[in-house]
C-alpha positions as CSV (number, residue, x, y, z in Angstrom):
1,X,0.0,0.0,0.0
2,X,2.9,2.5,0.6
3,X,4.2,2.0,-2.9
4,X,0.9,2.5,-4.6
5,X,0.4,5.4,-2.4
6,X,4.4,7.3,-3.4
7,X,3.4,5.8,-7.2
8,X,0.3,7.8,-6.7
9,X,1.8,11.3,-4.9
10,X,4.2,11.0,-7.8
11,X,1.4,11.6,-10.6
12,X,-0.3,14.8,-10.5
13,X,-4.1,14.8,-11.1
14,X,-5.0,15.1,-14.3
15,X,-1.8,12.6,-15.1
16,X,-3.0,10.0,-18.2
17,X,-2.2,7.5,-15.5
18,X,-3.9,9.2,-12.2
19,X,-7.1,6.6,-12.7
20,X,-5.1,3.6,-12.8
21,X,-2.6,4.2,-10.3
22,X,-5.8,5.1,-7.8
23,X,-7.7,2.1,-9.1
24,X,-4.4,-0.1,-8.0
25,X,-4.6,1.4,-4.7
26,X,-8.2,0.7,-4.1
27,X,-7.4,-2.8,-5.2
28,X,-4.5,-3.0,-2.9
29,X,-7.1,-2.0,0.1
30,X,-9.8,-4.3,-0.7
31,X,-7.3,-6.6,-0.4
32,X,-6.1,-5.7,2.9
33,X,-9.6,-5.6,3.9
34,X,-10.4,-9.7,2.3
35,X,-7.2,-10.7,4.7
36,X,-7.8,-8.3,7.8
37,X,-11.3,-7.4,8.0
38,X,-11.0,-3.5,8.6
39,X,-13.7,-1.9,7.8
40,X,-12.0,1.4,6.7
41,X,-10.0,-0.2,4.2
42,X,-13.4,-1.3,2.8
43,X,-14.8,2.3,2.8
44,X,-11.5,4.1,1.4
45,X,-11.8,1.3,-1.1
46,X,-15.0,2.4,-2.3
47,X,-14.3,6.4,-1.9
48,X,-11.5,5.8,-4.4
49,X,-13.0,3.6,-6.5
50,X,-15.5,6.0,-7.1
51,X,-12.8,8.5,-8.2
52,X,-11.8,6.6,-10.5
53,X,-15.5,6.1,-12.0
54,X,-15.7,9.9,-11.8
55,X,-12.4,10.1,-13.9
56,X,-13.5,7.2,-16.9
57,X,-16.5,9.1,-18.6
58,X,-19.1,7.2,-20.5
59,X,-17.0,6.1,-23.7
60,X,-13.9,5.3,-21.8
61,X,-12.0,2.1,-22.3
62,X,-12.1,1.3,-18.7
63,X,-15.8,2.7,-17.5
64,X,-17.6,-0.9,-17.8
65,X,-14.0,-2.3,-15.7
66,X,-15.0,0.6,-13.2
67,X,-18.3,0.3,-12.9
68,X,-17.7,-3.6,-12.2
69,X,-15.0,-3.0,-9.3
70,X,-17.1,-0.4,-7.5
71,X,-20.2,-2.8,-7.6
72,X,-17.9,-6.0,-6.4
73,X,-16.9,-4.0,-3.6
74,X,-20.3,-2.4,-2.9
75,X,-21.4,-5.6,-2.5
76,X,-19.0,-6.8,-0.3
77,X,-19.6,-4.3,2.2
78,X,-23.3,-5.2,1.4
79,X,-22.4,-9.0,2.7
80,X,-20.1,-7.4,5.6
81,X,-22.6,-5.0,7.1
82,X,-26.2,-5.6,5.6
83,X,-26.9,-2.4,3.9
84,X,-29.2,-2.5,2.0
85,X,-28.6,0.9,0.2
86,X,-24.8,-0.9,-1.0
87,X,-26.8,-3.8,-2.5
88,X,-29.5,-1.3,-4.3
89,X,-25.9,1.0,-5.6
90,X,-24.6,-2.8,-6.6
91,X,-27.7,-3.7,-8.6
92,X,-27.8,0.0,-10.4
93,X,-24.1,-0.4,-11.1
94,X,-24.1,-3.7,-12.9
95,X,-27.0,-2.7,-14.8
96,X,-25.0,0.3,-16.3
């Protein structure tokens, strides 16, 4: 996680490479969260991921890869906590 985070500090927003950089760190921290269980790595997960959605318009390459992380981890949180509102998000996500 501290090498995705320097890799990221090191690209200035805007960079061609800002989205994927932040979408390695979210993966790095769901990650973290499958093996540990921390809830705030789950949440910062999904803040960034949703970055990154913000940052692949409709049309990008990478949207429909986006859209599908955020949901997956939406819907973890949705088997972690019982939320029903992550499970809703989840189900509007993979329909886009």
């Amino acid at each position: 996680l501290i090498l995705h985070r320097e890799a990221l500090a090191l690209r200035p927003v805007g960079h061609t490479d800002w989205s994927m950089s932040l979408n390695n760190l979210t993966k790095q921290l769901s990650s973290r969260f499958d093996h540990r269980g921390n809830d705030e790595d789950l949440d910062q997960a999904i803040a960034l991921q949703r970055e990154v959605l913000a940052l692949r318009p409709v049309g990008h390459a990478n949207r429909s890869m986006s859209l599908n992380n955020l949901a997956n981890l939406l819907s973890s949180r949705f088997q972690h906590r019982g939320n029903n509102e992550d499970l809703d998000q989840t189900i509007t996500l993979y329909r886009d």
